[in-house]
TORKOL-4160 file (C-alpha; in steps of 0.2 Angstrom, whole numbers, padded with zeros to 4 digits, m for minus):
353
<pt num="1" X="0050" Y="m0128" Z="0039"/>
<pt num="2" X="0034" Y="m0123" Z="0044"/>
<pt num="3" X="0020" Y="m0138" Z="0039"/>
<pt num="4" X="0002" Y="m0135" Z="0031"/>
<pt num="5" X="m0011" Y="m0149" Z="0037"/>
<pt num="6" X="m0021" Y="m0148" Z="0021"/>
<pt num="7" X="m0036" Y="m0162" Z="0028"/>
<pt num="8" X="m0039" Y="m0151" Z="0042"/>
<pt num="9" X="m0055" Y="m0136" Z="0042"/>
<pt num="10" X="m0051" Y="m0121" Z="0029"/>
<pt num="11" X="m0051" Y="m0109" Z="0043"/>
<pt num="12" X="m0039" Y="m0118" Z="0054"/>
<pt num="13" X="m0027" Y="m0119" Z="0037"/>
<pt num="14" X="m0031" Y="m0101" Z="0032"/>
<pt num="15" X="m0024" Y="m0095" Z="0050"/>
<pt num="16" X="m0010" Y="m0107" Z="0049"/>
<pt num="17" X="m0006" Y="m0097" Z="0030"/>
<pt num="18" X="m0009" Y="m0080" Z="0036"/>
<pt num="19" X="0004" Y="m0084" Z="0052"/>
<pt num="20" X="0018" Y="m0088" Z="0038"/>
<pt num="21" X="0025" Y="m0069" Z="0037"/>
<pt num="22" X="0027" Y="m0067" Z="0018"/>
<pt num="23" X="0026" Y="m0049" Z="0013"/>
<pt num="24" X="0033" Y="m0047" Z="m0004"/>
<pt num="25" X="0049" Y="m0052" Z="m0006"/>
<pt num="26" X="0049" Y="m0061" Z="0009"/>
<pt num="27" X="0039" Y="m0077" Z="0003"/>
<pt num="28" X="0049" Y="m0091" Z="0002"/>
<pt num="29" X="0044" Y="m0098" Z="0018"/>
<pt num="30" X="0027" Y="m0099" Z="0014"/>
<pt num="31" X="0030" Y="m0104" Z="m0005"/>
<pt num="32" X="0042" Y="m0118" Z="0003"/>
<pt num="33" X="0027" Y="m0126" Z="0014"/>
<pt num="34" X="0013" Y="m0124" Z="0001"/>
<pt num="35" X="0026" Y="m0136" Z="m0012"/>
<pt num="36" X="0029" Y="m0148" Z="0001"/>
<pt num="37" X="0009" Y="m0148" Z="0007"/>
<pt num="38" X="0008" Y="m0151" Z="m0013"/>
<pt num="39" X="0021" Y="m0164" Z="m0018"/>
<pt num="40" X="0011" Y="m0174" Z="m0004"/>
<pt num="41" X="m0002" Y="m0179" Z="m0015"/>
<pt num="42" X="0000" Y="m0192" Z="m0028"/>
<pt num="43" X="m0011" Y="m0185" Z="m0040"/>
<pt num="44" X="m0003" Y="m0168" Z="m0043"/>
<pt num="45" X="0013" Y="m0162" Z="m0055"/>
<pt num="46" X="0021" Y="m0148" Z="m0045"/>
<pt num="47" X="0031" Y="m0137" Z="m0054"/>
<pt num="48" X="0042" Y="m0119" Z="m0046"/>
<pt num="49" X="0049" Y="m0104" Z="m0053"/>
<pt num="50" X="0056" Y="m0093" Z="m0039"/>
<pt num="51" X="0043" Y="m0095" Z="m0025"/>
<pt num="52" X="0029" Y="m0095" Z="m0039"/>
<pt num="53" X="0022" Y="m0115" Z="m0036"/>
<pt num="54" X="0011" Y="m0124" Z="m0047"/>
<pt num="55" X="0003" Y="m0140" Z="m0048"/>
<pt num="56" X="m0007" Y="m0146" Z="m0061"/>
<pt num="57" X="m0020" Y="m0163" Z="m0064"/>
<pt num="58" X="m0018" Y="m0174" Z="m0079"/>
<pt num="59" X="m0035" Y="m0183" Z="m0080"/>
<pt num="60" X="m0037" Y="m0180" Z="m0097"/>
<pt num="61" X="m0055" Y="m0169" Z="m0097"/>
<pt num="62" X="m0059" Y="m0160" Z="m0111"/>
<pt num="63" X="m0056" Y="m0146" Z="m0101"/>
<pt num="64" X="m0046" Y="m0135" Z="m0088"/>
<pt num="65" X="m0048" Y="m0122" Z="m0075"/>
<pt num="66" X="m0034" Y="m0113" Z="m0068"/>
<pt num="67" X="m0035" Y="m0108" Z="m0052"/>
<pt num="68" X="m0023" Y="m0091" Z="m0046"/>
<pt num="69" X="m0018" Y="m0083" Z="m0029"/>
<pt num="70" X="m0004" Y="m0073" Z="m0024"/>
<pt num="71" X="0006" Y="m0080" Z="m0008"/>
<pt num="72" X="0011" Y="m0061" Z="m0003"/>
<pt num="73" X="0004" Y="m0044" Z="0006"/>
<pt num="74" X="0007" Y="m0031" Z="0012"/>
<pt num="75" X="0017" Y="m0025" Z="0025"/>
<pt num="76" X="0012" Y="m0031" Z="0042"/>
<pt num="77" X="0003" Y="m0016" Z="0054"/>
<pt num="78" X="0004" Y="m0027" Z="0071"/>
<pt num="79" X="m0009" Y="m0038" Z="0063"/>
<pt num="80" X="m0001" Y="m0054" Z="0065"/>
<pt num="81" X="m0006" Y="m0067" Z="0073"/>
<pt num="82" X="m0021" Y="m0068" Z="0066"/>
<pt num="83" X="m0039" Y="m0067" Z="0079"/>
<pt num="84" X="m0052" Y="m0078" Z="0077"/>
<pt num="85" X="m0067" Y="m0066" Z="0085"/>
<pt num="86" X="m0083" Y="m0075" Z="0085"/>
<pt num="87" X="m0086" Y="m0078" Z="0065"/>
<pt num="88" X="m0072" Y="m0066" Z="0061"/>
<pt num="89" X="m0056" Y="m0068" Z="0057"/>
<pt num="90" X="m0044" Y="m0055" Z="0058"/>
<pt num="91" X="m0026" Y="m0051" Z="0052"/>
<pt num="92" X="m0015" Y="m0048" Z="0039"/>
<pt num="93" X="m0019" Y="m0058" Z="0024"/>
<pt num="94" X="m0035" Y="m0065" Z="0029"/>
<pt num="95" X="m0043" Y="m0056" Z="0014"/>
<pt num="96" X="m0029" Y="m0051" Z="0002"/>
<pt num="97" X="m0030" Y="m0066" Z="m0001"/>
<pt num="98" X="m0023" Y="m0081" Z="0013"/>
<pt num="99" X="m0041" Y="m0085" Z="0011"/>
<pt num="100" X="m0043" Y="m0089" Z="m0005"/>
<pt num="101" X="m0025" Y="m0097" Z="m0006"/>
<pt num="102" X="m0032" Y="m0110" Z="0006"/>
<pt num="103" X="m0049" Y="m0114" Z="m0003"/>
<pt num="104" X="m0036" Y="m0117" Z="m0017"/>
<pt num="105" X="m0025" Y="m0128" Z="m0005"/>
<pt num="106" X="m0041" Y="m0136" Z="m0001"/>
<pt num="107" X="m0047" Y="m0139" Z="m0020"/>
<pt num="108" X="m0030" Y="m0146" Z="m0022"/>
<pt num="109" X="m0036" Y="m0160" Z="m0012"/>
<pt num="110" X="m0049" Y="m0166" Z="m0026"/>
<pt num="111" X="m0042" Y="m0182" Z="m0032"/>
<pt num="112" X="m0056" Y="m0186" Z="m0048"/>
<pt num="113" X="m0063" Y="m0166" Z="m0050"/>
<pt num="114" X="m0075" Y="m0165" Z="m0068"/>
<pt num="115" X="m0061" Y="m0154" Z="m0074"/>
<pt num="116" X="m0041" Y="m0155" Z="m0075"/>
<pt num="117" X="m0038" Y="m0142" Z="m0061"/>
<pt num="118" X="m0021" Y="m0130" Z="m0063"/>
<pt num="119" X="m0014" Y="m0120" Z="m0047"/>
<pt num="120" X="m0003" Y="m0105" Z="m0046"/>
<pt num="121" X="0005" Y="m0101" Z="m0032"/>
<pt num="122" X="0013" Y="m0083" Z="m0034"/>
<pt num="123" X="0026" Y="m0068" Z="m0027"/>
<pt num="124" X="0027" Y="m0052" Z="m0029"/>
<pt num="125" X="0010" Y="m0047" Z="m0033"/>
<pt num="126" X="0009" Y="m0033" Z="m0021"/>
<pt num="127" X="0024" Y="m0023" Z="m0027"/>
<pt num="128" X="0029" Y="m0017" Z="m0045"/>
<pt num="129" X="0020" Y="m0023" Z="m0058"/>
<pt num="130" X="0040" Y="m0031" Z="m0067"/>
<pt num="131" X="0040" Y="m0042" Z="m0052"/>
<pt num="132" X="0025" Y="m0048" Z="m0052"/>
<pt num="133" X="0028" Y="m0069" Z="m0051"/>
<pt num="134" X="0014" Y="m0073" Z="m0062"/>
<pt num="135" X="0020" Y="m0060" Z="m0075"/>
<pt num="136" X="0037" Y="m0068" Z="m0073"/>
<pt num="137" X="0028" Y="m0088" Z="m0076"/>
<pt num="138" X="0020" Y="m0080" Z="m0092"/>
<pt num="139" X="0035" Y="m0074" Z="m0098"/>
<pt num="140" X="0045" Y="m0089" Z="m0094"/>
<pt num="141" X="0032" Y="m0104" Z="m0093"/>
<pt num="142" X="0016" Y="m0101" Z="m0103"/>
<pt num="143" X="0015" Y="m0119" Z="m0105"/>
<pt num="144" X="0011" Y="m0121" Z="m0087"/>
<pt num="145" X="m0003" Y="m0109" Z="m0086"/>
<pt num="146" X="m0015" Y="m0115" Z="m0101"/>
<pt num="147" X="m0030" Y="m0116" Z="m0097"/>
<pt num="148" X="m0047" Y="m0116" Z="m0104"/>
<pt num="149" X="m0056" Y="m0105" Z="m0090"/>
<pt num="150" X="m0046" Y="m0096" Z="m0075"/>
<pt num="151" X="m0051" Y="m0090" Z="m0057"/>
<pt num="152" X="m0044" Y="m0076" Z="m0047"/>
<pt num="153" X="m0046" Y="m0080" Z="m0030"/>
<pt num="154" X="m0045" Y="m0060" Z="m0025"/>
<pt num="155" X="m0058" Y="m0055" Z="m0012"/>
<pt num="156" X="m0073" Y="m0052" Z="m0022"/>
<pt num="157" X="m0087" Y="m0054" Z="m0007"/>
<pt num="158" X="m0092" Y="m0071" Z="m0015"/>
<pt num="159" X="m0097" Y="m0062" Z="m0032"/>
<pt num="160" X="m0090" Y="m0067" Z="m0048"/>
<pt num="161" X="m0084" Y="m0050" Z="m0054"/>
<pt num="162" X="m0079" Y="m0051" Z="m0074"/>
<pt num="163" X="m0064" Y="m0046" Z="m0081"/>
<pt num="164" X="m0056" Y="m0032" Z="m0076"/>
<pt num="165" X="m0053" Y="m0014" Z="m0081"/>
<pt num="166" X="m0038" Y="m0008" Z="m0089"/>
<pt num="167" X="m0027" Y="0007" Z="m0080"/>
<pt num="168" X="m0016" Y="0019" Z="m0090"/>
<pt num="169" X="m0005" Y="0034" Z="m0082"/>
<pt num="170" X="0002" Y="0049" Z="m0092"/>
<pt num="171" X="0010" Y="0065" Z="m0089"/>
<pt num="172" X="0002" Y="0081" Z="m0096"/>
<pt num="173" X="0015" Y="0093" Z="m0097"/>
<pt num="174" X="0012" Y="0113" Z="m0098"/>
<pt num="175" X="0025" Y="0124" Z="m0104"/>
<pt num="176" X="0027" Y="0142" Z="m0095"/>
<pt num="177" X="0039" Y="0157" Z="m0097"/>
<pt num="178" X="0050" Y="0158" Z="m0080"/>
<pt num="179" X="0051" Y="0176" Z="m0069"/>
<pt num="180" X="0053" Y="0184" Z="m0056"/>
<pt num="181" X="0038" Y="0185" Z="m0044"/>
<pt num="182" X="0039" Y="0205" Z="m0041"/>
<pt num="183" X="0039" Y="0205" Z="m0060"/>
<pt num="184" X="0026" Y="0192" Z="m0066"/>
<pt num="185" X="0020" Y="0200" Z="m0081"/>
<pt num="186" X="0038" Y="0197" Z="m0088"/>
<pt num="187" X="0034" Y="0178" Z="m0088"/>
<pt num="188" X="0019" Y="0165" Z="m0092"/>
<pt num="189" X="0016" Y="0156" Z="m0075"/>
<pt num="190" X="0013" Y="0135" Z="m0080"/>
<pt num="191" X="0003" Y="0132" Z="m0065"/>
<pt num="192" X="m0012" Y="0145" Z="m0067"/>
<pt num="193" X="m0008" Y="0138" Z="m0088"/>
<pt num="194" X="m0012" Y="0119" Z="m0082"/>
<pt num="195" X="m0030" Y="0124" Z="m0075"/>
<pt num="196" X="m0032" Y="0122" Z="m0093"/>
<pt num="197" X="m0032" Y="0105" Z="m0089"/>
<pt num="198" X="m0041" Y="0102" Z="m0075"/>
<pt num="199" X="m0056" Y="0112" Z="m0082"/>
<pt num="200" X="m0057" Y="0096" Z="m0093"/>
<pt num="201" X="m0056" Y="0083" Z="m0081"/>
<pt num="202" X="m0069" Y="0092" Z="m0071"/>
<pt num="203" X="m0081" Y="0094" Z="m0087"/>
<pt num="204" X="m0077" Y="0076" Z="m0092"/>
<pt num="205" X="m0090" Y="0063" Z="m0094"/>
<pt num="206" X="m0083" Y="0045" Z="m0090"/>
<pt num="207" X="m0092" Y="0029" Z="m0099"/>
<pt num="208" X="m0102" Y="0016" Z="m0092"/>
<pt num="209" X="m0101" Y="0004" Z="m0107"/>
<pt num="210" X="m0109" Y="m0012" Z="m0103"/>
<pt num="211" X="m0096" Y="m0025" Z="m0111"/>
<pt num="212" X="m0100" Y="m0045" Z="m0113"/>
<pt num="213" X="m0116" Y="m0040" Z="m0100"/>
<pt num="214" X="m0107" Y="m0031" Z="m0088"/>
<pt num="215" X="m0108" Y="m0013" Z="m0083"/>
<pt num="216" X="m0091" Y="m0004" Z="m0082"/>
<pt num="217" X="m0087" Y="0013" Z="m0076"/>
<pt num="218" X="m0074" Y="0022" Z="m0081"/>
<pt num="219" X="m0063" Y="0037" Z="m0073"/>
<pt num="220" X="m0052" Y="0050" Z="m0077"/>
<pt num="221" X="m0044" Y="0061" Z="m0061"/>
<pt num="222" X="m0028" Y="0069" Z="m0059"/>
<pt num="223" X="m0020" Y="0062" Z="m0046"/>
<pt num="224" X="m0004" Y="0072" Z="m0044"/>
<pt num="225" X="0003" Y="0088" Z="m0048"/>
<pt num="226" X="0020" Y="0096" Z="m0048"/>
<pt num="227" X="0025" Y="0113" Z="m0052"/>
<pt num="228" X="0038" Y="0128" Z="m0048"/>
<pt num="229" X="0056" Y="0129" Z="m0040"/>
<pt num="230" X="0056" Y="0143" Z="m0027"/>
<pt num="231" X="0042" Y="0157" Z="m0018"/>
<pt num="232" X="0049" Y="0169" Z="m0028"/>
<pt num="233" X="0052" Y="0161" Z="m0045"/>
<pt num="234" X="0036" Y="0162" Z="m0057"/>
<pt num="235" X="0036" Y="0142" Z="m0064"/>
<pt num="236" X="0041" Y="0139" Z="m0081"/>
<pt num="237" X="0033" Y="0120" Z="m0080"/>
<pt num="238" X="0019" Y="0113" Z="m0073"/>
<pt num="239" X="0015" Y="0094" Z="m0074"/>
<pt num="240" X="m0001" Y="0084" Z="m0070"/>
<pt num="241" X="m0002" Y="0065" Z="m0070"/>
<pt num="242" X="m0018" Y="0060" Z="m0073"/>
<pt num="243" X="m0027" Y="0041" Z="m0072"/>
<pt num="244" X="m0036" Y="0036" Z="m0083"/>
<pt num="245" X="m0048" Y="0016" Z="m0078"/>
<pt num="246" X="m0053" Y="0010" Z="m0096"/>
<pt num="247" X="m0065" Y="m0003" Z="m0100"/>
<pt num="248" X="m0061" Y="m0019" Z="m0107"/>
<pt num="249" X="m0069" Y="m0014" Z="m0123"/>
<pt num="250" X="m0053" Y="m0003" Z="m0128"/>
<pt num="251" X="m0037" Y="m0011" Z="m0130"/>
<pt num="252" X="m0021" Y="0002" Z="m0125"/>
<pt num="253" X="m0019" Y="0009" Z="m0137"/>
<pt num="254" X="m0037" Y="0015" Z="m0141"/>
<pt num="255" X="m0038" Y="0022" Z="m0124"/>
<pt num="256" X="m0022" Y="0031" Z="m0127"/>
<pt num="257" X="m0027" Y="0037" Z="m0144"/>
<pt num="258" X="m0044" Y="0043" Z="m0131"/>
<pt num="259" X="m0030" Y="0053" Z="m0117"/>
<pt num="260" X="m0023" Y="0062" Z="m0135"/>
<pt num="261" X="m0041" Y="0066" Z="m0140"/>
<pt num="262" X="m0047" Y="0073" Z="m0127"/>
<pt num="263" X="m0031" Y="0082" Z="m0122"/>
<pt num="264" X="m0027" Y="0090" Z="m0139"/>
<pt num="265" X="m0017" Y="0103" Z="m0139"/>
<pt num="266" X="m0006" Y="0098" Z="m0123"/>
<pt num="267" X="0010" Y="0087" Z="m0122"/>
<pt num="268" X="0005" Y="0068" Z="m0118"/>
<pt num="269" X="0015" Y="0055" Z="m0111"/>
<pt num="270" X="0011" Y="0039" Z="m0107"/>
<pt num="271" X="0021" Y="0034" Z="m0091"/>
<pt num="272" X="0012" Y="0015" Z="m0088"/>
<pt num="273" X="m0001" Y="0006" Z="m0097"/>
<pt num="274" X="m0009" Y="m0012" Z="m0092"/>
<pt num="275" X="m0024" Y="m0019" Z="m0103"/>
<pt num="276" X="m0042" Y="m0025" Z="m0097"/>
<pt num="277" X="m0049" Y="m0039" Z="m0099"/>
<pt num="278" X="m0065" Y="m0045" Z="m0105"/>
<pt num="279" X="m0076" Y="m0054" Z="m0094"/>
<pt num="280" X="m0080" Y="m0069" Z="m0106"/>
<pt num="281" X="m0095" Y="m0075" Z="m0097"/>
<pt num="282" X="m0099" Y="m0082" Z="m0113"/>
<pt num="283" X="m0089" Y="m0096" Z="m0112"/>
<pt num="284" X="m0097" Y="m0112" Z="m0106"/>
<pt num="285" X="m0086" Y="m0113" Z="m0091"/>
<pt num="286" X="m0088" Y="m0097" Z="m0084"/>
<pt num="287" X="m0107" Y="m0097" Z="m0089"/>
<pt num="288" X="m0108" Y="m0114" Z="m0078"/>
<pt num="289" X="m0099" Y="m0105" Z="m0063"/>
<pt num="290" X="m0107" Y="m0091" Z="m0060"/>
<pt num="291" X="m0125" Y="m0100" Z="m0063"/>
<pt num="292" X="m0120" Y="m0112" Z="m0047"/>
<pt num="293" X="m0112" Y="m0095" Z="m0038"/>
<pt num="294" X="m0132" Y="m0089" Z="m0040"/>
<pt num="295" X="m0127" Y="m0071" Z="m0039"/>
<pt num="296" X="m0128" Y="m0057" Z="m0051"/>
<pt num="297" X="m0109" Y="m0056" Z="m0059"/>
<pt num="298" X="m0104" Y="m0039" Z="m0059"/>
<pt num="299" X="m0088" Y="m0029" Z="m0068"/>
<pt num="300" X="m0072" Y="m0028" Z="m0058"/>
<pt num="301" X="m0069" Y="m0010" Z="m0056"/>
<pt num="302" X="m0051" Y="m0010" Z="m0056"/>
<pt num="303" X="m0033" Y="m0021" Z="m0063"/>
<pt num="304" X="m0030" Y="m0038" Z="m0057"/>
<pt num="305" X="m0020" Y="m0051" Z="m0063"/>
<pt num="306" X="m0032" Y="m0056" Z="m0072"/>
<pt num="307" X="m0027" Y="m0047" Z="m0088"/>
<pt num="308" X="m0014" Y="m0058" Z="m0090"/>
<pt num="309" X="m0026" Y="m0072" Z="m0093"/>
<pt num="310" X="m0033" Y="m0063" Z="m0106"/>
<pt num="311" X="m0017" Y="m0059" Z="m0112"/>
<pt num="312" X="m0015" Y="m0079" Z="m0114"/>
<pt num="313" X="m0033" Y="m0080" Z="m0124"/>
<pt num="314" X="m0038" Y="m0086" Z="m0106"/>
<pt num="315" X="m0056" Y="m0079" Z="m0101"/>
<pt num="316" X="m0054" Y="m0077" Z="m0082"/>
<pt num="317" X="m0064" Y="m0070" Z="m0067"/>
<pt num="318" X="m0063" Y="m0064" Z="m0050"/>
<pt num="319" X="m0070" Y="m0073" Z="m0034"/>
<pt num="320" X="m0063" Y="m0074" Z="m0020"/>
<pt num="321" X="m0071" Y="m0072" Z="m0001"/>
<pt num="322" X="m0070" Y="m0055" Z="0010"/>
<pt num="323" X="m0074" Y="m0037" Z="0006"/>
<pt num="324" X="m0059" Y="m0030" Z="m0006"/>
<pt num="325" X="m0063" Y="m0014" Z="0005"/>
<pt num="326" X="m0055" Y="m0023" Z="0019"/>
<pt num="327" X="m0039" Y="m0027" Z="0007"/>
<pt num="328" X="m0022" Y="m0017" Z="0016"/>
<pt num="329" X="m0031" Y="m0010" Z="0029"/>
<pt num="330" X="m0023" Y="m0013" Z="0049"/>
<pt num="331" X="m0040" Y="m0020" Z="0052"/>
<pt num="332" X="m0041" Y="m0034" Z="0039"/>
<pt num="333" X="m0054" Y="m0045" Z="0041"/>
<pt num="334" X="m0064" Y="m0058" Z="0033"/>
<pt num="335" X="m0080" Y="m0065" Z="0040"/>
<pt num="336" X="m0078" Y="m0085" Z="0042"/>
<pt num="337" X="m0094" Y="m0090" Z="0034"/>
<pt num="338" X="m0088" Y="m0082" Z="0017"/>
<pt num="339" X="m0073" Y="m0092" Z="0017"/>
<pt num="340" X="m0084" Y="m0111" Z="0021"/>
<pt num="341" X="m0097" Y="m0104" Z="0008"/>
<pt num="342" X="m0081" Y="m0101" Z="m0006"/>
<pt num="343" X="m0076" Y="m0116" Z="m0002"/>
<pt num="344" X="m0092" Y="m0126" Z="m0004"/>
<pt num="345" X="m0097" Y="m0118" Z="m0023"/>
<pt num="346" X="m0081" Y="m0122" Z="m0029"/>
<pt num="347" X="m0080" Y="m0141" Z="m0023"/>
<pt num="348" X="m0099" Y="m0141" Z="m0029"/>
<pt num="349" X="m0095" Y="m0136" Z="m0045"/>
<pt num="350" X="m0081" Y="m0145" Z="m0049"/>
<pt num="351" X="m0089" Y="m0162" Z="m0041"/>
<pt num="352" X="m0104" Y="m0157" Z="m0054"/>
<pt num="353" X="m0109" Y="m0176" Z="m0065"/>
């Protein structure tokens, strides 16, 4: 079994993560070395579900973080072993997120911090959303994860972004009359029927409610289309699938009862939904943090997992180091001095008097 030097400089340990192949599905290798690297120190209770690992403080504080990071990526694109160029370091993983799984290794470290610490180790976060390992810990270990305050450690270019935006997909299905294409009069062709619908995506006005300080943008774009059997059959169905990013300020099932709304008079299905979460910058923890980060928050502009923080009654952010642009591109990359910096505010913050 491959062996993680935690004492060593967080560069060194992120490469030493990032050269542990674990696409999803494919992590035990690397959840294996993260326990063992963990059961090492003294001070920690470790705890596995799968190849989900978590370790948790008992110092009795009045309060407690929990810290999150998903152990898998992507496939790899021939971007393994990682580079070191200069201040950059390149390969699969160094963004989303080997680098902020070894600030946490290195947090893990902290033998008195000012707050009990928890860490979550987890698969399956880059694949279907009923696989996902710390879905499968809420389901099966809530316990484990409570928490006063939680830290995402996806890239975020050492900026606390808040919360998160909720996602919904549905189906807008528009009936036609089939015939044959000599004789198209005869019929009521669906697909010229479902421009219908993309008249109003294209003269809809998305939001930008500011939620708990934060500015969210929503959207609203069809993002595919299927329609017609043959070239010489006039198509009796046409179906558009449209997204629709929500912010935290509606729940799932006001941002559905929103689709219906706007879409009145066409047949709605909701195919997948996942909530938002509020940014809770409010709450003393998360005030305190992003004070010593000394950056302006902004709103995550997208689904992470931390909605299911906010699912727990957990107010959770994002911050991690690396450009999120960089995330599952064959050039991943993540400058070093962002990783040192993460680092450094963290172990700041929790060594705080």
């Amino acid at each position: 079994m491959t062996s993680l030097d935690l004492t060593g400089d967080v560069v060194d340990l992120t490469r030493a993560i990032c050269d542990i192949p674990s696409v999803s599905g494919d992590e035990k290798a690397l959840a294996d070395a993260v326990e063992s690297a963990l059961r090492a120190l003294p001070h920690l209770a470790v705890l596995r579900d799968g190849d989900a690992v978590v370790a948790r403080t008992s110092l009795g504080r009045p309060a407690r973080v929990v810290y999150a990071g998903h152990l898998d990526t992507v496939p790899i694109a021939d971007n393994l072993p990682t580079v070191l160029d200069g201040d950059i370091l390149r390969g699969r993983g160094t963004v989303d997120m080997k680098a902020g799984v070894a600030v946490m290794l290195k947090l893990a470290l902290l033998e008195a911090p000012r707050h009990d610490l928890t860490f979550v180790f987890y698969d399956h976060e880059e694949v279907a959303a009923k696989l996902n390992g710390l879905g499968r810990l809420v389901r099966n270990h809530p316990e484990w994860l409570a928490g006063d305050f939680a830290i995402l450690g996806e890239p975020s270019d050492g900026t606390v972004e808040g919360g998160c935006q909720g996602t919904m997909r549905v189906k807008i299905t528009v009936p036609g009359v089939a015939a044959h294409s000599a004789r198209s009069w005869k019929g009521s062709n669906a697909i010229h029927s479902a421009g219908a619908v993309l008249d109003v995506l294209r003269a809809y006005v998305p939001r930008q409610p500011v939620v708990d300080g934060l500015r969210y943008h929503e959207g609203l774009n069809a993002v595919k289309i299927e329609g017609g059997i043959a070239g010489n059959v006039i198509p009796d169905l046409c179906t558009v699938y449209v997204n629709h990013r929500f912010a935290p300020d509606r729940d799932v099932a006001a941002a559905e009862a929103h689709l219906r709304e706007v879409f009145a008079g066409f047949e709605v299905e909701v195919v997948d939904a996942a909530p938002g979460a509020r940014p809770g910058l409010d709450k003393p923890a998360a005030k305190e943090f992003v004070e010593l980060v000394g950056r302006e928050p902004q709103a995550k502009l997208g689904w992470t997992d931390v909605s299911r923080f906010a699912g727990l009654g957990i107010p959770a952010v994002n911050y991690g180091p690396g450009d999120p642009l960089q995330a599952h591109t064959d050039g991943e990359h993540v400058p070093v001095p962002e990783i040192r910096r993460t680092l450094e505010v963290l172990q700041g913050w929790l060594a705080l008097a």
